[in-house]
VMD Tcl script that draws the C-alpha trace (Angstrom):
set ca {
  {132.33 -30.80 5.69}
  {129.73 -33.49 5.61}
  {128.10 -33.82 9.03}
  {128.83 -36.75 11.47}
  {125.25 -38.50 10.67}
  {126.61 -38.79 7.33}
  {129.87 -39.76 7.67}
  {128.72 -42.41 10.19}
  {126.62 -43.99 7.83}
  {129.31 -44.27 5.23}
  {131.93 -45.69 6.88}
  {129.08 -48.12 8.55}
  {128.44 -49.63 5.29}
  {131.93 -49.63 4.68}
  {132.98 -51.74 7.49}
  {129.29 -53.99 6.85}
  {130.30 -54.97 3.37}
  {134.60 -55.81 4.34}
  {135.09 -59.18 3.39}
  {136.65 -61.96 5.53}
  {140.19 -60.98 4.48}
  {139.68 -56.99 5.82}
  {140.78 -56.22 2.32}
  {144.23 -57.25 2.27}
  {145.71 -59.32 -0.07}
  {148.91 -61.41 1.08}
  {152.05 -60.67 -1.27}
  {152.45 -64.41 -2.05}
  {148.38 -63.98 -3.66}
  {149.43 -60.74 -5.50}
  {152.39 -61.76 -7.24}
  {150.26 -64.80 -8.55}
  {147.11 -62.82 -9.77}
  {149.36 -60.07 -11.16}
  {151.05 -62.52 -13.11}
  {148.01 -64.34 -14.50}
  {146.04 -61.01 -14.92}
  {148.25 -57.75 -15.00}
  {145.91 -56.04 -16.63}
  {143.18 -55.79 -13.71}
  {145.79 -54.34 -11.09}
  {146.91 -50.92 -10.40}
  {150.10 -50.97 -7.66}
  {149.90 -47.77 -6.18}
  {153.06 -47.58 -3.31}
  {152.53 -44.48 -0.90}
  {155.88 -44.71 0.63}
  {157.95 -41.84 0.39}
  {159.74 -40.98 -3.19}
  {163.12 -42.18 -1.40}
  {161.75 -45.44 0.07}
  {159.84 -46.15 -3.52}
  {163.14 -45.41 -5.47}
  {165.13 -47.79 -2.69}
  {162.93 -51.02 -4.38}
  {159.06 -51.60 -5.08}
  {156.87 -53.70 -6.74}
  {157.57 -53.81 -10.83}
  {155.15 -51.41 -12.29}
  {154.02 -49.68 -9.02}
  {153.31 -46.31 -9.29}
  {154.45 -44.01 -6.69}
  {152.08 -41.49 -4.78}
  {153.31 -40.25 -1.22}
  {150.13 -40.89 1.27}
  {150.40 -37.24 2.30}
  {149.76 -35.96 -1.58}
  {147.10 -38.91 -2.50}
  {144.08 -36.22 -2.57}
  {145.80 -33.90 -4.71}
  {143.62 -33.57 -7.63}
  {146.39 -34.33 -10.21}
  {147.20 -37.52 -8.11}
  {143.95 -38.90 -7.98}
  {143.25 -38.46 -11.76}
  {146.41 -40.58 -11.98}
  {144.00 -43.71 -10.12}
  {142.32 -46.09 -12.43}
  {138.07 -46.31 -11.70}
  {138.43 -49.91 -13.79}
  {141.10 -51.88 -12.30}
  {141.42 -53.15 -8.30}
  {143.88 -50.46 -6.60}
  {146.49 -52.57 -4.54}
  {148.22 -50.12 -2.07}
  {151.30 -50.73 -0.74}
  {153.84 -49.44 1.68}
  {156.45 -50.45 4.44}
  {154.46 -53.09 6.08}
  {151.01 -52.57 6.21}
  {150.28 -49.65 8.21}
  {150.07 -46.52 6.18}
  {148.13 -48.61 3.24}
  {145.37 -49.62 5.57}
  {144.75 -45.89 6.88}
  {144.39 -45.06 2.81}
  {142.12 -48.01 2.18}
  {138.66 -46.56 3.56}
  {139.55 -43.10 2.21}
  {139.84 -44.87 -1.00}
  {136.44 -46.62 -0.18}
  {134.43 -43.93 0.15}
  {136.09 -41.98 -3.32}
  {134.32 -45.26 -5.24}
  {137.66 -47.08 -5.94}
  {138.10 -50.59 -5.31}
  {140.87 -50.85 -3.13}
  {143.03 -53.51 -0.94}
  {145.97 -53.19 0.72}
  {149.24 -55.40 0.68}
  {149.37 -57.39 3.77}
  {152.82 -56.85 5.23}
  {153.77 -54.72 2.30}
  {156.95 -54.24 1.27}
  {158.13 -55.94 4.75}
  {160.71 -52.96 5.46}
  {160.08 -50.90 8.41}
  {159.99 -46.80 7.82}
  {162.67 -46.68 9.95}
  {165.49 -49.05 10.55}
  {165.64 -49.07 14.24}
  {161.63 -49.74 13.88}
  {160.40 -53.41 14.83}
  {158.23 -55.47 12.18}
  {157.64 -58.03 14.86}
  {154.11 -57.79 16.93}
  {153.06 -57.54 20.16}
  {152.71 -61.12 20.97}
  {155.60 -61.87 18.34}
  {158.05 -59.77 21.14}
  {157.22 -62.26 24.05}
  {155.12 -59.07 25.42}
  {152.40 -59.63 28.00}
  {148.91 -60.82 26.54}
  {145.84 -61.63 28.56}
  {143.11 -64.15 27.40}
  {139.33 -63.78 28.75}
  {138.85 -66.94 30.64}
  {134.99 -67.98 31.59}
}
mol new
graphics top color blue
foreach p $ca { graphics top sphere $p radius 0.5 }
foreach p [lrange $ca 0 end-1] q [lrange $ca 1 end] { graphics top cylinder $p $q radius 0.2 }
display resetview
């Protein structure tokens, strides 16, 4: 394992060199640049086979998060195109993201993804969004 200098300086310059969207593109965005440019994206959806075969993204490939690193499943990943990861709404893509990062692939995640929550009792509305308390720093 690499040792905790190292891994601190790598995900330092990974978080120095995020741009101003925190690598996310909005689905509205991707549905335009995927239809001008198909050929630059790679749709990978890490929901779970069932979820994935339930609806995704026209021409997404699937790849459960949990078998991503499997050396067959990364040889699947294209080192030429931008990797767009998506999944229920965000949350799993964005943990994949910096792993992703640090392999050398250029990789965003779907903001909001597919907008379905993993499970259907689950919330997709936030903190604020559920009248929950919030506190502001006053001077």
């Amino acid at each position: 394992m690499a040792d905790v200098d190292t891994l601190t300086r790598v995900f330092r310059d990974y978080l120095a060199s995020m741009p101003p969207q925190l690598n996310y593109i909005l689905p509205e965005d991707l549905a335009i640049a995927v239809r001008e440019e198909e050929d630059k994206f790679f749709i990978l959806d890490n929901r779970t086979p069932e979820a994935y075969a339930a609806g995704h993204i026209p021409g997404a490939v699937n790849i459960w998060m949990k078998d991503l690193l499997a050396p067959n499943n990364l040889a699947r990943l294209p080192r030429d195109k931008k990797i767009v990861v998506c999944c229920w709404v965000g949350h799993t893509a964005s943990q994949l993201l910096p792993i992703l990062s640090t392999l050398g692939f250029d990789a965003i995640g779907l903001k909001y993804g597919m907008g379905t929550a993993k499970q259907s009792s689950e919330s997709k509305l936030g903190w604020a969004e559920q009248n929950l308390p919030v506190e502001t720093n006053k001077a």
